[in-house]
N, C-alpha and C positions, 0 to 999 in steps of 0.2 A: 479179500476183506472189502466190504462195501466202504466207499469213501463217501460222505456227504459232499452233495454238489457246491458247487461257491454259488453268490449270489446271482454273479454272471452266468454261471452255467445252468442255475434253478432259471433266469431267465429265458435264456435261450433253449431250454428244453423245453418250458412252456407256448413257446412262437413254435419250434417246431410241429407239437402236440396241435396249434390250435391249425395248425396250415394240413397237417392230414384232415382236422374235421371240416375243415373249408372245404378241400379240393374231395371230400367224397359227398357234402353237402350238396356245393354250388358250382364247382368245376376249377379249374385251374387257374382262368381268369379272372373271380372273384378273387381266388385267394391273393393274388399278383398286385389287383388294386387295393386289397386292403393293407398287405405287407408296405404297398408303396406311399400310400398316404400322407403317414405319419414321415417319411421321408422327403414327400414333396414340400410339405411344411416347412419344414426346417430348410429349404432350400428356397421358399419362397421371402423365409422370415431374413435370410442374408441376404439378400438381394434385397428388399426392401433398404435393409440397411444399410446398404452400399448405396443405394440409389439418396437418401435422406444425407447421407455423409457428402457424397459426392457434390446435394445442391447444396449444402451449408456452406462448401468452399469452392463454388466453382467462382471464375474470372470472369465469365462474361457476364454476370447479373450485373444490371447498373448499381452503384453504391446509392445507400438511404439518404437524402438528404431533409436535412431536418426542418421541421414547417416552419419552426422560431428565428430563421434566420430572412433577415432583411433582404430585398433586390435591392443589386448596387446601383445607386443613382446616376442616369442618365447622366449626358456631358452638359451641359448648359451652354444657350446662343446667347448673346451678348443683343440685347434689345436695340432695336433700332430708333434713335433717336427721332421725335419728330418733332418739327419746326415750326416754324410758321407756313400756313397759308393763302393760296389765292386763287383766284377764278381768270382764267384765258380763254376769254370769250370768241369763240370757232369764227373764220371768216365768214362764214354765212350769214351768220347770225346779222352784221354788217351791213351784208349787200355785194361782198366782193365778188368781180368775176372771175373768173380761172385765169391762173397767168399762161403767158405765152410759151411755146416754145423757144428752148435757145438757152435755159439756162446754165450757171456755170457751180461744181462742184469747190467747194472748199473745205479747210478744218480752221473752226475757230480758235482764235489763242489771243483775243484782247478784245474789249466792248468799249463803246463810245457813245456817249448820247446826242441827241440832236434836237432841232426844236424846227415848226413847219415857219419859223418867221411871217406870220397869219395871224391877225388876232383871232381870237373865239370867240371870244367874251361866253355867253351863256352855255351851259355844257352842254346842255341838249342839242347843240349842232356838232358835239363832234363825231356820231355816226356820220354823218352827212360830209361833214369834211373827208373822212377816211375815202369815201367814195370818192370825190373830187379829185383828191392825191392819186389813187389810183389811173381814172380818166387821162390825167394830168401825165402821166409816166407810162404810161403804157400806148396812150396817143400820139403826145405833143414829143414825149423823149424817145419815145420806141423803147422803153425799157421793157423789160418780160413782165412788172408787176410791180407794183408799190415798192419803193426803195428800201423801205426797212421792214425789221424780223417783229420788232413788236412796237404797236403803241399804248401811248396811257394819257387820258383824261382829265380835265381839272380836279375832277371826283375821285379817281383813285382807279378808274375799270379799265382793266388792262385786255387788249383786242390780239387778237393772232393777226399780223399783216405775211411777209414773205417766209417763205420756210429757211428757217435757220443754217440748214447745211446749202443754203443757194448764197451767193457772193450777194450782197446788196449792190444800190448804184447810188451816185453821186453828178452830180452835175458840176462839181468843182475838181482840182487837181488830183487830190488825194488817193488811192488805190485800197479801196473798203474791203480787199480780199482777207480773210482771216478775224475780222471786224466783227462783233454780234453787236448788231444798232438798237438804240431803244430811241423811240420818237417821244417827246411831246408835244403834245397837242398845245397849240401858243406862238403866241410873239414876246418873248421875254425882257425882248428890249423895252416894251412896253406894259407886259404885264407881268404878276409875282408867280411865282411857283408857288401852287400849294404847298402846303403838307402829305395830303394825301397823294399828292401829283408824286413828289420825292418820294414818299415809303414804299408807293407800288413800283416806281422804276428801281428804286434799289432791290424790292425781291427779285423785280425779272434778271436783273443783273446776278443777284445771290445764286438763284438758277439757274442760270447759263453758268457761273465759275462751276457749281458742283455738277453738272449736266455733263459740261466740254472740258472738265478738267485742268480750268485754266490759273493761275493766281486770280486772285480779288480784287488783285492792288492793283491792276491793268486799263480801269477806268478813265476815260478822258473823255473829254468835248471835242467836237468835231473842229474848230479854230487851233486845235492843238497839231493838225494836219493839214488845213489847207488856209488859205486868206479869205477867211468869212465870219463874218458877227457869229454863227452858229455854235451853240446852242441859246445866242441872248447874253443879256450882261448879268439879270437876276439867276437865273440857272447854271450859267457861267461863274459864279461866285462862290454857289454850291460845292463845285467842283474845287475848285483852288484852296479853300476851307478845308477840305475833307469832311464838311459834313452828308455827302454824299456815300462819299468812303465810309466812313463809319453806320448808315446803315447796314450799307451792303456786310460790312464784317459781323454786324450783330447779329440779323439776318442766320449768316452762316453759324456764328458759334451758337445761335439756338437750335440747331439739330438739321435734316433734313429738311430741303424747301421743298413744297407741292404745290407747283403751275399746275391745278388741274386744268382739262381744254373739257369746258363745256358747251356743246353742241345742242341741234335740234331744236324743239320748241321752247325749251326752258333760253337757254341761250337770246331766241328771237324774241321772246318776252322782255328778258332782260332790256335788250338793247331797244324794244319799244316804248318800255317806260324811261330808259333814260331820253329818247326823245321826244316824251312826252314832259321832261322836267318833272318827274317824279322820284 
């Protein structure tokens, strides 16, 4: 009894049927790639799949990060306070000659002022003194160079004399090692300390505490170490007052002090108008 084929069987008799008219049409190996086809597909179509699945979970893609989100803000530097400042007019500018060979290394750790016991009187001779002082110390004393690190003016312009990490000199008892000198320019026995004289010695002073890391409060007059009117009796008064002291601290709690050293033609300009009394 004939049994009717199933659906699968009406199938597959039909692929058989059409692989005879293939292979007597077009040869064995049309029939192979057409049977195959439909097979490769299907094998292309899961792999694809597997390849889609694979990157939606792999580890090593970096994760998305989202554009809405802020960068974290930098650390913040803490601003550097600034101070008061001034101009340190280069030796050249002066006239100074080169110091000698011979000098001697130190570390600062106290400041003291001094006065040249010379009148001035008009400011416009104190370029000219500086020179003098030099001659004077470097000649007649043999010293290597002008005794102190800086001077200051009846006007307030503070000059570069010795370099600060060199001992100063002294012609009296006292032993100026460790010392950072501020000169003024004067006879105080005889004449007043500016104002302007006092504010620029107290920033060189403010500078050198925050420079050489020394206390503030170290300040003296040169009579406070040897037997001599120096620094004067009006300058000298300063001193004992503490109103000296108290620039120098004010100085300091306004922030960083800047001694700039200004050289060159600007420098030489300077110091030819101030002797020219301008």
């Amino acid at each position: 009894m004939d049994v009717p084929p199933t659906p699968g069987g009406r199938r597959e008799l039909m692929n058989r049927r059409r692989l005879l008219w293939l292979a007597g049409a077009g040869g064995l190996g049309a029939a192979a790639a057409t049977v195959a086809e439909p097979l490769m597909s299907a094998k292309q179509s899961a792999v694809q799949a597997d390849v889609s699945g694979a990157s939606s979970t792999s580890t090593n893609a970096p994760p998305a990060v989202p554009l809405d989100v802020p960068p974290a803000p930098a650390s913040e530097v803490p601003p550097v306070s600034a101070g008061p400042s001034g101009v340190l007019l280069c030796r050249e500018s002066w006239g100074a000659k080169p110091e000698l060979p011979g000098g001697v290394a130190h570390s600062i750790s106290r400041m003291t002022i001094h006065h040249t016991g010379a009148v001035l009187g008009d400011n416009k001779n104190a370029p000219g003194r500086l020179r003098q002082h030099q001659r004077l110390h470097q000649g007649e004393r043999g010293w290597i160079d002008i005794a102190y690190h800086v001077g200051v003016d009846r006007n307030g312009n503070i000059y570069e004399l010795r370099r600060p990490e060199i001992v100063g000199d002294t012609a009296t008892e006292y032993n100026p090692t460790g010392h950072f000198l501020v000169l003024c320019e004067g006879d105080f026995d005889q004449e007043v300390v500016t104002e302007a004289q006092l504010d620029s010695a107290a920033l060189a002073f403010a500078w050198a505490a925050q420079t050489y890391k020394i206390s503030d409060d170290v300040v003296r007059g040169h009579r406070d170490f040897a037997s001599t009117a120096c620094p004067g009796a009006d300058l000298y008064a300063r001193v004992q007052s503490g109103d000296l002291q108290g620039r120098i601290e004010k100085n300091i709690a306004a922030g960083t002090v800047d001694l700039r050293s200004v050289c060159g033609p600007e420098a030489k300009d300077a110091v030819a108008k101030i002797e020219a009394g301008l």
